[in-house]
N, CA, C and O atoms as a CHARMM CRD file, in Angstrom:
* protein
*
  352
    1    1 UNK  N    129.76500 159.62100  54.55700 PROA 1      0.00000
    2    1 UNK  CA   128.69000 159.02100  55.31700 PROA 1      0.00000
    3    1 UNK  C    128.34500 157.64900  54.74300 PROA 1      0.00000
    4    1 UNK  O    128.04500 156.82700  55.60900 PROA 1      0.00000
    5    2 UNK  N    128.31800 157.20100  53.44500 PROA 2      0.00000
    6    2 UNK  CA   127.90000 156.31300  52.74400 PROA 2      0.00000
    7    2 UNK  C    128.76500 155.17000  52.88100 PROA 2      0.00000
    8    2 UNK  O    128.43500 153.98900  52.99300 PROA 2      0.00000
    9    3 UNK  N    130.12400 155.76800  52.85200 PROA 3      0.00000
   10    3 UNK  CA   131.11200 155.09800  53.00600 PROA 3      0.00000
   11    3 UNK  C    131.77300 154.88200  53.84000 PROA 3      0.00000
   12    3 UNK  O    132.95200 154.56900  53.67800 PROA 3      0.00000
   13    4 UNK  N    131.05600 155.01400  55.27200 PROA 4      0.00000
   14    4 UNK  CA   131.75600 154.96100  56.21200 PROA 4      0.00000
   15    4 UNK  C    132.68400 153.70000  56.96100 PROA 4      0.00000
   16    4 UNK  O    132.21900 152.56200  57.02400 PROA 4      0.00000
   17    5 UNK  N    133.84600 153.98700  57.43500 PROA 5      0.00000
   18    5 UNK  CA   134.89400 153.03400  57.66400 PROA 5      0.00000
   19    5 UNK  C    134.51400 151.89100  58.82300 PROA 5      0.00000
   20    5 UNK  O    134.90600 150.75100  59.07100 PROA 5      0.00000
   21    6 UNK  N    133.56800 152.78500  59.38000 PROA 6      0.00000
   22    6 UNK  CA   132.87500 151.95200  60.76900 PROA 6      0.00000
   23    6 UNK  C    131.67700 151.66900  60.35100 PROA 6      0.00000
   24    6 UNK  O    130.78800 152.30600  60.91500 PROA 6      0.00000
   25    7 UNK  N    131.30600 150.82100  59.43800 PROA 7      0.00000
   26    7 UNK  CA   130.43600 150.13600  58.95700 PROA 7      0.00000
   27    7 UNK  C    128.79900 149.75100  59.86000 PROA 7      0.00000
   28    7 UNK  O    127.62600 149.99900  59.58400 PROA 7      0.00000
   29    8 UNK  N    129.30800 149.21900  60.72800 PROA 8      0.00000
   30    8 UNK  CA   128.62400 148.61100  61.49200 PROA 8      0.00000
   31    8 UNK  C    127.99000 149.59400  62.65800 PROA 8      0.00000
   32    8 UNK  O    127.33500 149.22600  63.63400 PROA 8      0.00000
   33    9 UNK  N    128.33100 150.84000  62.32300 PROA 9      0.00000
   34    9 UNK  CA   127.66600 151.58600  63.28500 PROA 9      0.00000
   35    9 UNK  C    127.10300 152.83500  63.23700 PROA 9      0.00000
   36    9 UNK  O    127.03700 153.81800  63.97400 PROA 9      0.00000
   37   10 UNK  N    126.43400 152.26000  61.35200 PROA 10     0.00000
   38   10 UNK  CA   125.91500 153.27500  60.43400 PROA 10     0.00000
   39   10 UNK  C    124.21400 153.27800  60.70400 PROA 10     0.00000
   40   10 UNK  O    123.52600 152.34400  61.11400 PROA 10     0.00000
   41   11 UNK  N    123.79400 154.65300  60.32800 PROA 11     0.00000
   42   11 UNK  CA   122.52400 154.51600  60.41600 PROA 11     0.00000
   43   11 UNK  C    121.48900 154.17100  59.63200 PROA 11     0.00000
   44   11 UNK  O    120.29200 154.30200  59.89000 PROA 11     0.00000
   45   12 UNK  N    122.19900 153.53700  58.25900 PROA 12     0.00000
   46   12 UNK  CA   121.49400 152.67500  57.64400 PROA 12     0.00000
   47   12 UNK  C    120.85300 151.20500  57.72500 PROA 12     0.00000
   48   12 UNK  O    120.01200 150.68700  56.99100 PROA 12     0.00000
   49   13 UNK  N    121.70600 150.55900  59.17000 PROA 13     0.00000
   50   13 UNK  CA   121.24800 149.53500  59.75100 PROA 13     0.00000
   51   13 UNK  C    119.70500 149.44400  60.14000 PROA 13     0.00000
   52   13 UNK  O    119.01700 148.42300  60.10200 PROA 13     0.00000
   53   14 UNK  N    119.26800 150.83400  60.55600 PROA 14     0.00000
   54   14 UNK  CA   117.79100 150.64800  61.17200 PROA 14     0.00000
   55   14 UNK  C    116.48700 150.38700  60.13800 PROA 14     0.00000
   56   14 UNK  O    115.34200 149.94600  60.24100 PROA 14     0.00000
   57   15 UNK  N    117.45500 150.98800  58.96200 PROA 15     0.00000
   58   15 UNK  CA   116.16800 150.42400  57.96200 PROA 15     0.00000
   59   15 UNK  C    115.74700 148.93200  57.39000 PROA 15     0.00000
   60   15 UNK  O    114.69300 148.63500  56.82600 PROA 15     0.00000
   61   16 UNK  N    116.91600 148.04500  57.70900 PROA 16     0.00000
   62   16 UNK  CA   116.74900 146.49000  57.46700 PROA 16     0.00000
   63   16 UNK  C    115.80400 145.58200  58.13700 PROA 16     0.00000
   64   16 UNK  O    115.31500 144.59200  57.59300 PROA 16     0.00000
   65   17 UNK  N    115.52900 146.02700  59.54100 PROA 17     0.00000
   66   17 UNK  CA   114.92100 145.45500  59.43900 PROA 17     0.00000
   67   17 UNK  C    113.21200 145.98200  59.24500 PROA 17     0.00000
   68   17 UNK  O    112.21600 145.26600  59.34800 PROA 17     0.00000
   69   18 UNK  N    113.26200 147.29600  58.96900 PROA 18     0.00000
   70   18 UNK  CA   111.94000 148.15900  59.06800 PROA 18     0.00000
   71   18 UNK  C    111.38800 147.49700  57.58800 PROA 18     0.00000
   72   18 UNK  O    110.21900 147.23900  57.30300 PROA 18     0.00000
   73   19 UNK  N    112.35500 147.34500  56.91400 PROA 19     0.00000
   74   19 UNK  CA   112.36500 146.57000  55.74200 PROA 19     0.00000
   75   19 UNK  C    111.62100 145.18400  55.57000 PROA 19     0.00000
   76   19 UNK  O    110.68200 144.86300  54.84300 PROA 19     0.00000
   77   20 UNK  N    112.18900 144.64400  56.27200 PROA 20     0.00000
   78   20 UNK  CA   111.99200 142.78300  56.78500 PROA 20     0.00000
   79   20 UNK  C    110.37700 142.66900  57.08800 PROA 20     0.00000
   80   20 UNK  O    109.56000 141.83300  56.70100 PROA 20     0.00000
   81   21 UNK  N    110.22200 143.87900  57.96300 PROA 21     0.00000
   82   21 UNK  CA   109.26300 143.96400  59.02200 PROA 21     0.00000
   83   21 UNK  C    107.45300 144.19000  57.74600 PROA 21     0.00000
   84   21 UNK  O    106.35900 143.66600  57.53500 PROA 21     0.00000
   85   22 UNK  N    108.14900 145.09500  57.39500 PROA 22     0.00000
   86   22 UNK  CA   106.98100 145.76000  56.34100 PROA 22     0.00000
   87   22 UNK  C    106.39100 144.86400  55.25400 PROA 22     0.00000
   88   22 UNK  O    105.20500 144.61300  55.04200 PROA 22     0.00000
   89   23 UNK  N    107.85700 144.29100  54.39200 PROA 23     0.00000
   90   23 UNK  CA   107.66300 143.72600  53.10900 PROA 23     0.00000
   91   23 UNK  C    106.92300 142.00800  54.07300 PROA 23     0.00000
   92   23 UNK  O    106.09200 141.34000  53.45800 PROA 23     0.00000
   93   24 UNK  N    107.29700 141.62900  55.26500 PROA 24     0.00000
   94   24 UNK  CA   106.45500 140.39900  55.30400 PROA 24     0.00000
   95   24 UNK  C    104.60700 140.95400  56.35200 PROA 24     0.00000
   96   24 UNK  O    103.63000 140.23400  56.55900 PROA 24     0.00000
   97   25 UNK  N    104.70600 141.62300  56.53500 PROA 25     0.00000
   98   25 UNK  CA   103.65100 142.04400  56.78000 PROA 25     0.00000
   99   25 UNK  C    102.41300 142.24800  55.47900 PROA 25     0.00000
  100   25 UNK  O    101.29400 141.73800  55.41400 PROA 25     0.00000
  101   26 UNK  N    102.99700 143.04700  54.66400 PROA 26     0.00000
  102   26 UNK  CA   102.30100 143.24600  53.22300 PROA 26     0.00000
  103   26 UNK  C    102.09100 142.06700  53.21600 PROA 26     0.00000
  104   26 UNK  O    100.99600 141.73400  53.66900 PROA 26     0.00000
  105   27 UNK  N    103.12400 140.83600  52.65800 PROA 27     0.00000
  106   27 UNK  CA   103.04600 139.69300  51.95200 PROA 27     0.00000
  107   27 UNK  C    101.71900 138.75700  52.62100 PROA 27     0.00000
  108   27 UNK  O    100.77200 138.26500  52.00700 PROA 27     0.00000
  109   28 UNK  N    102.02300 138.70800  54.11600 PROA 28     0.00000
  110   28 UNK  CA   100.89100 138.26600  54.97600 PROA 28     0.00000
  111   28 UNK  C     99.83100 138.74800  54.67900 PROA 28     0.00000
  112   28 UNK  O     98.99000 137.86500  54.84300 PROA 28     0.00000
  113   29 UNK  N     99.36000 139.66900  54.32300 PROA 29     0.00000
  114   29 UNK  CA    97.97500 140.09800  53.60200 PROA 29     0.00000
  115   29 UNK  C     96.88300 139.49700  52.38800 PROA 29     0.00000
  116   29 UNK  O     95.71100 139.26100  52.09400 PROA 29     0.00000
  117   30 UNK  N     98.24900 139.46900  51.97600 PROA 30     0.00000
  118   30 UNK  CA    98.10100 139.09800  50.85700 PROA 30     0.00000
  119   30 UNK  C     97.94900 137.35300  50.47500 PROA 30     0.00000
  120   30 UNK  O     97.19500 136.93600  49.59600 PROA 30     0.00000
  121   31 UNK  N     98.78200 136.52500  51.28700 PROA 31     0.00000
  122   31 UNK  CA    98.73000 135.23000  50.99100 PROA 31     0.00000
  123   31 UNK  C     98.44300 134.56200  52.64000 PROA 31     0.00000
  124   31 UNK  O     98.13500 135.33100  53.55000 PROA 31     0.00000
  125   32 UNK  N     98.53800 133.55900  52.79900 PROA 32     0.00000
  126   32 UNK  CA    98.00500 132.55700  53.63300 PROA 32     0.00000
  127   32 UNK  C     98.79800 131.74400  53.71400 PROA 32     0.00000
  128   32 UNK  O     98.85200 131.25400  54.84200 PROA 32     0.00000
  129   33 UNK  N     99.88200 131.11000  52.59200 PROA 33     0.00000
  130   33 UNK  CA   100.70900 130.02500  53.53400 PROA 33     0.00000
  131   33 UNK  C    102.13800 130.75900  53.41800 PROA 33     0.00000
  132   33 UNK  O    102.40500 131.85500  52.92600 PROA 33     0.00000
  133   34 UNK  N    103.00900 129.75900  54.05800 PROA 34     0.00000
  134   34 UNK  CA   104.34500 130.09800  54.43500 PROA 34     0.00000
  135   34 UNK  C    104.93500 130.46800  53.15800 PROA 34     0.00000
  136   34 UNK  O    105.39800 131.60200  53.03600 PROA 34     0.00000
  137   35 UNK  N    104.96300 129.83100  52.41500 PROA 35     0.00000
  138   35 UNK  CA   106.13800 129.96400  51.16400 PROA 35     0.00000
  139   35 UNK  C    105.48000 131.13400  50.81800 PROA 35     0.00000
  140   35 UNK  O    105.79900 132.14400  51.44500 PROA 35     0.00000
  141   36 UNK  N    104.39500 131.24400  49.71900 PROA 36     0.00000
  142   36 UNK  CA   103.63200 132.20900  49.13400 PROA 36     0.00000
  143   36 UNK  C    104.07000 133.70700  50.01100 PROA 36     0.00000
  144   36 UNK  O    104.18300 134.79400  49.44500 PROA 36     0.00000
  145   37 UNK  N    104.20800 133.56000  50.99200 PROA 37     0.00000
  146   37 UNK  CA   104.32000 134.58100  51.79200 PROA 37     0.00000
  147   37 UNK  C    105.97800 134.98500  51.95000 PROA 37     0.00000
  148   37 UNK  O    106.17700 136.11700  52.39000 PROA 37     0.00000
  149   38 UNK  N    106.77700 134.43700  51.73800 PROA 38     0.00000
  150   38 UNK  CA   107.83800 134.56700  51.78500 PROA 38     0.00000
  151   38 UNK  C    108.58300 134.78900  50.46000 PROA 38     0.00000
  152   38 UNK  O    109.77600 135.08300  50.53900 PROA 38     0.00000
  153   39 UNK  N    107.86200 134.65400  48.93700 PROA 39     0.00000
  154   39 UNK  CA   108.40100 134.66500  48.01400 PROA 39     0.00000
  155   39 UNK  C    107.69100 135.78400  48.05200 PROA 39     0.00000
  156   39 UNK  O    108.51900 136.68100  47.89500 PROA 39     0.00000
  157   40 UNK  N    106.36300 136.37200  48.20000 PROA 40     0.00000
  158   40 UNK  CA   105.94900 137.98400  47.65200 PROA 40     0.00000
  159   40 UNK  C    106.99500 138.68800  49.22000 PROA 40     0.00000
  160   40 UNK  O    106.31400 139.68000  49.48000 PROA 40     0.00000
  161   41 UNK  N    107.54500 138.68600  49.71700 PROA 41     0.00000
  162   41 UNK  CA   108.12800 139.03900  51.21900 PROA 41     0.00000
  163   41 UNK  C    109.14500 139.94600  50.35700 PROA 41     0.00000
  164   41 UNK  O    109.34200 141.15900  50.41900 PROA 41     0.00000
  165   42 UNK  N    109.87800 138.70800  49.31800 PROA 42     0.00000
  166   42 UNK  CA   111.70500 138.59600  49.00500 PROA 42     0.00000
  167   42 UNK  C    111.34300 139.80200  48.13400 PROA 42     0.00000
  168   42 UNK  O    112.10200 140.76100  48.27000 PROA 42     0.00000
  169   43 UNK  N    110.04000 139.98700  47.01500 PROA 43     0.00000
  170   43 UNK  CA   110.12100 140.65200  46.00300 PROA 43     0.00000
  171   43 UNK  C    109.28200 142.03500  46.36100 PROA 43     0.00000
  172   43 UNK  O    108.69300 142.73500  45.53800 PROA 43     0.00000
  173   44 UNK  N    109.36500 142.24900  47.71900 PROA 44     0.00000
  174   44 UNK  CA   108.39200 143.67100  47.75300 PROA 44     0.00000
  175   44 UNK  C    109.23500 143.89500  48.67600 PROA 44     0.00000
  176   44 UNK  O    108.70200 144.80600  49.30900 PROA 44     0.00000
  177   45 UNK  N    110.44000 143.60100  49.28700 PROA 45     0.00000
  178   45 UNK  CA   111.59200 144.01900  49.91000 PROA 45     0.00000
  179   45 UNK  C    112.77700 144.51700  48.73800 PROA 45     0.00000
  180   45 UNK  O    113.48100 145.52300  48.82500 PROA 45     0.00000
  181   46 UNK  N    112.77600 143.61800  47.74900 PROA 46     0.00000
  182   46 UNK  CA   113.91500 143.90000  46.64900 PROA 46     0.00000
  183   46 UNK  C    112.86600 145.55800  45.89500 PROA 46     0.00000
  184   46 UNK  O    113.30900 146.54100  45.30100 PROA 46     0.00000
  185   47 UNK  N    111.82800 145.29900  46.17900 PROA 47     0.00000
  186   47 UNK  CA   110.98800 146.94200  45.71700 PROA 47     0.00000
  187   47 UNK  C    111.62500 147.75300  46.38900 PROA 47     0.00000
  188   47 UNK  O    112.31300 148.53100  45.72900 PROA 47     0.00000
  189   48 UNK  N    111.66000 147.90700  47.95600 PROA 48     0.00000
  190   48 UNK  CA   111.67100 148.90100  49.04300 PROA 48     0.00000
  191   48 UNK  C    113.06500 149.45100  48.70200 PROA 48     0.00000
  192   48 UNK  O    113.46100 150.59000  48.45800 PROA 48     0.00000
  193   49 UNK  N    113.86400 147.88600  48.78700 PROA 49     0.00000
  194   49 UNK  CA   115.01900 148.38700  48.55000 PROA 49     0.00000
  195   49 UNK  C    115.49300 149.41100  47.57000 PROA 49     0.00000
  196   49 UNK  O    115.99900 150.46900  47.94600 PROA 49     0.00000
  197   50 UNK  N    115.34800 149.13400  46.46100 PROA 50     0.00000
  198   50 UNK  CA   115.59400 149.68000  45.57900 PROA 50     0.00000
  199   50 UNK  C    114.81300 151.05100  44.90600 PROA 50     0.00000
  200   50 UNK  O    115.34100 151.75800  44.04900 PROA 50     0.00000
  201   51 UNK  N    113.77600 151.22300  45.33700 PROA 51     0.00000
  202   51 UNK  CA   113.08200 152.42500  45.76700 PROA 51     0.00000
  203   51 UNK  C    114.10800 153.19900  46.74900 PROA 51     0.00000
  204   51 UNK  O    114.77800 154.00500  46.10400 PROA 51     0.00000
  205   52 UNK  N    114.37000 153.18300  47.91400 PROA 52     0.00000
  206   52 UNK  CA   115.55400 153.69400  49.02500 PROA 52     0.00000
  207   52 UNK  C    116.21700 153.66800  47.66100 PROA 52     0.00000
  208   52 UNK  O    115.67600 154.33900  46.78200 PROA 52     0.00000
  209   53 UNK  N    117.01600 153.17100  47.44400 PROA 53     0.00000
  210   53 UNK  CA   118.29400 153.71600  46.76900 PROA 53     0.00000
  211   53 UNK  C    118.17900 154.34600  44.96400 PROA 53     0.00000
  212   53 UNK  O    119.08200 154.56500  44.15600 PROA 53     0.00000
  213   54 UNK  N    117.30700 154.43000  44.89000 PROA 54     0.00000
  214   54 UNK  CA   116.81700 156.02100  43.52400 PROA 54     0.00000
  215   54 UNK  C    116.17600 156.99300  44.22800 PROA 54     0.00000
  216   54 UNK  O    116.15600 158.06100  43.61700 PROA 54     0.00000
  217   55 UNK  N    115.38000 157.01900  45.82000 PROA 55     0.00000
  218   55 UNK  CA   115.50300 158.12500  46.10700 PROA 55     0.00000
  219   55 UNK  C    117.20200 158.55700  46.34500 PROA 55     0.00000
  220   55 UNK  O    117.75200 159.55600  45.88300 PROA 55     0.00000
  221   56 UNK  N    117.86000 157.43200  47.24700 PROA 56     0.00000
  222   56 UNK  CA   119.09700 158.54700  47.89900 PROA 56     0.00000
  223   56 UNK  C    119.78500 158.53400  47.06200 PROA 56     0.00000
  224   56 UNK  O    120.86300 158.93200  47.50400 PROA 56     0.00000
  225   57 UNK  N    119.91400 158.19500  45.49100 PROA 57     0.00000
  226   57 UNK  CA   120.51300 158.56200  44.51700 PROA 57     0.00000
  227   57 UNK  C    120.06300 159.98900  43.96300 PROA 57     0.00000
  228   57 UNK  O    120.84200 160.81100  43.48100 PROA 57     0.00000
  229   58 UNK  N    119.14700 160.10100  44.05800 PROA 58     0.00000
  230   58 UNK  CA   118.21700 161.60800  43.85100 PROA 58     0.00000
  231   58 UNK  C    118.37600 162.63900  44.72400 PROA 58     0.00000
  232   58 UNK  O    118.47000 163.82500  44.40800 PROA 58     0.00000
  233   59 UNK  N    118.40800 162.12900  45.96700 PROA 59     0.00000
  234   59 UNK  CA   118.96400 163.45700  46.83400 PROA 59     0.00000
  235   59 UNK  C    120.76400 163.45300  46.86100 PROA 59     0.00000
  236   59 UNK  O    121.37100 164.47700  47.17400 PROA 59     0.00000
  237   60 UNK  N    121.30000 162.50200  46.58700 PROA 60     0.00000
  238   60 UNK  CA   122.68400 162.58900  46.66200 PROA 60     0.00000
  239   60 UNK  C    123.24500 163.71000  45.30700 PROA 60     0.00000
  240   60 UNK  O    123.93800 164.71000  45.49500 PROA 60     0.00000
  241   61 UNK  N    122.79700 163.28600  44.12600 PROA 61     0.00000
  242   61 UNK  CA   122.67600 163.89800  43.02500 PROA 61     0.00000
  243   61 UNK  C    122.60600 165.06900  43.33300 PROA 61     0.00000
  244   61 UNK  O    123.62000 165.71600  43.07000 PROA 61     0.00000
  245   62 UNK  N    121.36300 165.88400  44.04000 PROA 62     0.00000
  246   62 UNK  CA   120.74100 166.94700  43.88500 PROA 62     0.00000
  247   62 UNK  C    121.58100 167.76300  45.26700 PROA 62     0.00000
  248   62 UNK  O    121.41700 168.98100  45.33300 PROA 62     0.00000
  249   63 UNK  N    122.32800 167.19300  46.17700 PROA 63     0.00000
  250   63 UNK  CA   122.72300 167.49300  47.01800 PROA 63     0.00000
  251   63 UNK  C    124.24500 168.12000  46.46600 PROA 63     0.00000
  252   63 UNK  O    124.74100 169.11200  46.99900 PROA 63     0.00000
  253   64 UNK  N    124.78100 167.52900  45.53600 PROA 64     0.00000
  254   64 UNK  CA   126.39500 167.47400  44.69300 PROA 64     0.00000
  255   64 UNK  C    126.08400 168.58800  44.02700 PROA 64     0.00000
  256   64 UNK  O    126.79500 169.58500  44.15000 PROA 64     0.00000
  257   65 UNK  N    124.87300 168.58300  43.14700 PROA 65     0.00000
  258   65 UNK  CA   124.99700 169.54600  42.59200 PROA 65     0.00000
  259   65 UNK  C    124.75400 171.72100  42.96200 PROA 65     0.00000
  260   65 UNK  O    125.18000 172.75300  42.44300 PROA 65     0.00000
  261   66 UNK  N    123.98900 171.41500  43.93300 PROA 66     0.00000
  262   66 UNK  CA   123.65200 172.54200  45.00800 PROA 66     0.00000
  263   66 UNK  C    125.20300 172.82800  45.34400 PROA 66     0.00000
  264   66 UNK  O    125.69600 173.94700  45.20200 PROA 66     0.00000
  265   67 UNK  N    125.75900 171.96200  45.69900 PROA 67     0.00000
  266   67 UNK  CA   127.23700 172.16200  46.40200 PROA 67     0.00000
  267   67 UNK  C    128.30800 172.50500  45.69200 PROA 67     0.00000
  268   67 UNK  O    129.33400 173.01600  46.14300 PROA 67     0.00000
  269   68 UNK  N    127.99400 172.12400  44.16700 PROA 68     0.00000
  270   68 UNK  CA   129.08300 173.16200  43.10700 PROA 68     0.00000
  271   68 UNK  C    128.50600 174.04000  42.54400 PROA 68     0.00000
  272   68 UNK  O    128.85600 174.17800  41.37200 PROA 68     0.00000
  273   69 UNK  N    127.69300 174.75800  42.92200 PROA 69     0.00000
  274   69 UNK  CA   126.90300 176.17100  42.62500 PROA 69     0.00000
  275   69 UNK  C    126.59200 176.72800  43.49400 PROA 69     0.00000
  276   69 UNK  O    125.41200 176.58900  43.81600 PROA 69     0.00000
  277   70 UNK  N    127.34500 177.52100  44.22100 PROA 70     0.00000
  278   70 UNK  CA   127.02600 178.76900  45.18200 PROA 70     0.00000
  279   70 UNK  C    125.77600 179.48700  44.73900 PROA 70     0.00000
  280   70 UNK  O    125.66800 179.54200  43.51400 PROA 70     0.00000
  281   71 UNK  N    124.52800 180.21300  45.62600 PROA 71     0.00000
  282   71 UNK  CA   123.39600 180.69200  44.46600 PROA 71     0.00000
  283   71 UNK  C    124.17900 181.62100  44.78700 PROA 71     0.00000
  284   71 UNK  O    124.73900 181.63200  45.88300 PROA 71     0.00000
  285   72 UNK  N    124.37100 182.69500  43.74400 PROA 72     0.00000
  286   72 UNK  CA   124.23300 183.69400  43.46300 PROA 72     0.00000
  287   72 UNK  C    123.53700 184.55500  42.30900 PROA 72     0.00000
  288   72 UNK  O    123.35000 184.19100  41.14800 PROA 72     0.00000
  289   73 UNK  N    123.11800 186.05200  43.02300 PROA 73     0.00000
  290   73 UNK  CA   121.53800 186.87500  42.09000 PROA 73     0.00000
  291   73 UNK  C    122.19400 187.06300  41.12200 PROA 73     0.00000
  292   73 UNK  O    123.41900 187.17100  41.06400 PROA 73     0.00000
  293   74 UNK  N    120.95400 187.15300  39.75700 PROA 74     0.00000
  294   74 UNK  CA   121.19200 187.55500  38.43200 PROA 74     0.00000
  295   74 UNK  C    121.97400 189.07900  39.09600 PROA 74     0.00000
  296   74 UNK  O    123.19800 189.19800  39.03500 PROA 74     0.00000
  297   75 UNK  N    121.22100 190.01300  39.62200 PROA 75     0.00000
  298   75 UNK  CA   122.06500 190.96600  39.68200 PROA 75     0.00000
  299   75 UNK  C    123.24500 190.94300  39.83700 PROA 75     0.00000
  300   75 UNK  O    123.90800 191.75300  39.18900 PROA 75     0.00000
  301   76 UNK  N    123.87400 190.08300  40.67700 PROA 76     0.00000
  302   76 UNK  CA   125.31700 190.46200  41.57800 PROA 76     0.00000
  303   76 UNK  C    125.38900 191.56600  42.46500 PROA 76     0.00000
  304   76 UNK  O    126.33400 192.31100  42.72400 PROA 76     0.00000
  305   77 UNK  N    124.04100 191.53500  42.95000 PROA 77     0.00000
  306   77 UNK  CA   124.04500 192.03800  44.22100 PROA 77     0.00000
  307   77 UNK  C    123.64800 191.48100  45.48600 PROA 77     0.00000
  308   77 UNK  O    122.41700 191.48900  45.46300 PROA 77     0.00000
  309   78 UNK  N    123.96400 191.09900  46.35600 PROA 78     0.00000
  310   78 UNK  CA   123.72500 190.54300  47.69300 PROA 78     0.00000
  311   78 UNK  C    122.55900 191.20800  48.24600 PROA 78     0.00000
  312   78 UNK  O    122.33500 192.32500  47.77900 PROA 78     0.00000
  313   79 UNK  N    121.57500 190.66600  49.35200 PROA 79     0.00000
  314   79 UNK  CA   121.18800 191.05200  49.81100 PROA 79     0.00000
  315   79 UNK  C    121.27700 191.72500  50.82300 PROA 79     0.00000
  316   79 UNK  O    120.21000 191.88000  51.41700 PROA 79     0.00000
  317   80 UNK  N    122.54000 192.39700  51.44500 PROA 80     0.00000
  318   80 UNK  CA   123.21300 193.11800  52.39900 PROA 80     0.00000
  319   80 UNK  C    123.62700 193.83400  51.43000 PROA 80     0.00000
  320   80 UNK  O    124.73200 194.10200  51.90300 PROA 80     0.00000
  321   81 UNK  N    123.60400 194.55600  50.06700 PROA 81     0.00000
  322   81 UNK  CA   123.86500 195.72400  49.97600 PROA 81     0.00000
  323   81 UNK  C    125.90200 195.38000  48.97700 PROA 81     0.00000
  324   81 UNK  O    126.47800 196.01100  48.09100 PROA 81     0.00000
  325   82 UNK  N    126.17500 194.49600  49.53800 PROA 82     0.00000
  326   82 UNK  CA   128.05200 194.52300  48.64000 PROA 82     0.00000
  327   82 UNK  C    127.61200 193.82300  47.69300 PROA 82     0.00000
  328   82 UNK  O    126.49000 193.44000  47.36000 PROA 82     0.00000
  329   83 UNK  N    128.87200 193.67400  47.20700 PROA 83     0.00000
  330   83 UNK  CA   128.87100 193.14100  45.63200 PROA 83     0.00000
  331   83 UNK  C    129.44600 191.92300  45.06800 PROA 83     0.00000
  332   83 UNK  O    130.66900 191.80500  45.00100 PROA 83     0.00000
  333   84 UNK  N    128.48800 190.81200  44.56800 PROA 84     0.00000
  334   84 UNK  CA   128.98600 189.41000  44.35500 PROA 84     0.00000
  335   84 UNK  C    130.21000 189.93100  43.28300 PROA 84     0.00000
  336   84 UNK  O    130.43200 190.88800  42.54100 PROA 84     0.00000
  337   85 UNK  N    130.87700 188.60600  43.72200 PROA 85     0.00000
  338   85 UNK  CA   132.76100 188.13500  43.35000 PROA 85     0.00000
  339   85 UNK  C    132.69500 188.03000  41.62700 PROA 85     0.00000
  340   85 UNK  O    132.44500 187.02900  40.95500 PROA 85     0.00000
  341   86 UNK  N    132.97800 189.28600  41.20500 PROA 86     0.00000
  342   86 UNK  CA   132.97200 188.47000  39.79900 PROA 86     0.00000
  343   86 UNK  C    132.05400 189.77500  38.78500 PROA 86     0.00000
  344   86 UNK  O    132.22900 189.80800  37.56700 PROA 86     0.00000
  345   87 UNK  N    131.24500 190.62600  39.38200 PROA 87     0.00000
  346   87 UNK  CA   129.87700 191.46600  39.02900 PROA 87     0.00000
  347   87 UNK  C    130.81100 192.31400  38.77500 PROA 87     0.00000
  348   87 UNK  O    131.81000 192.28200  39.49300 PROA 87     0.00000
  349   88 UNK  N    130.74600 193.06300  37.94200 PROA 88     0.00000
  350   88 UNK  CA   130.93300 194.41000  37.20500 PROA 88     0.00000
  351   88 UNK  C    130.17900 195.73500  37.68500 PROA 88     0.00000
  352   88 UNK  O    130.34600 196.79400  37.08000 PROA 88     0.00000
């Protein structure tokens, strides 16, 4: 998904400009002229950004690891009654 070959028709596109949109809105709050507003814009977008990507490093992480550990019960017993692969 991350890496997808068709680049351009990923659904990470929609967050750029939700991005754009937000970080100069904040900035507008905050300041009054053009520049001022465009330099807090650059650096509370390089926030967002990078916020987005330690969460989806955090769920990617946590997603890898779920996926090489099947749960299975301390017992080794299923909840239908047979018997996990491996239980004595």
């Amino acid at each position: 998904m991350l890496l997808s070959i068709n680049w351009l028709e990923n659904d990470w596109w929609y967050a750029l400009p939700l991005v754009i949109v937000i970080s100069l809105v904040y900035a507008a709050t905050r300041h009054e002229q053009l520049v001022p507003i465009l330099r807090h814009a650059l650096r509370v977008g390089m926030w967002i950004v990078g916020f987005m990507a330690v969460v989806l490093l955090v769920l990617v992480l946590l997603s890898w690891q779920t996926a090489e550990k099947p749960f299975e019960p301390a017992s080794g017993q299923l909840p239908d009654g047979q018997q996990a692969a491996g239980a004595t």
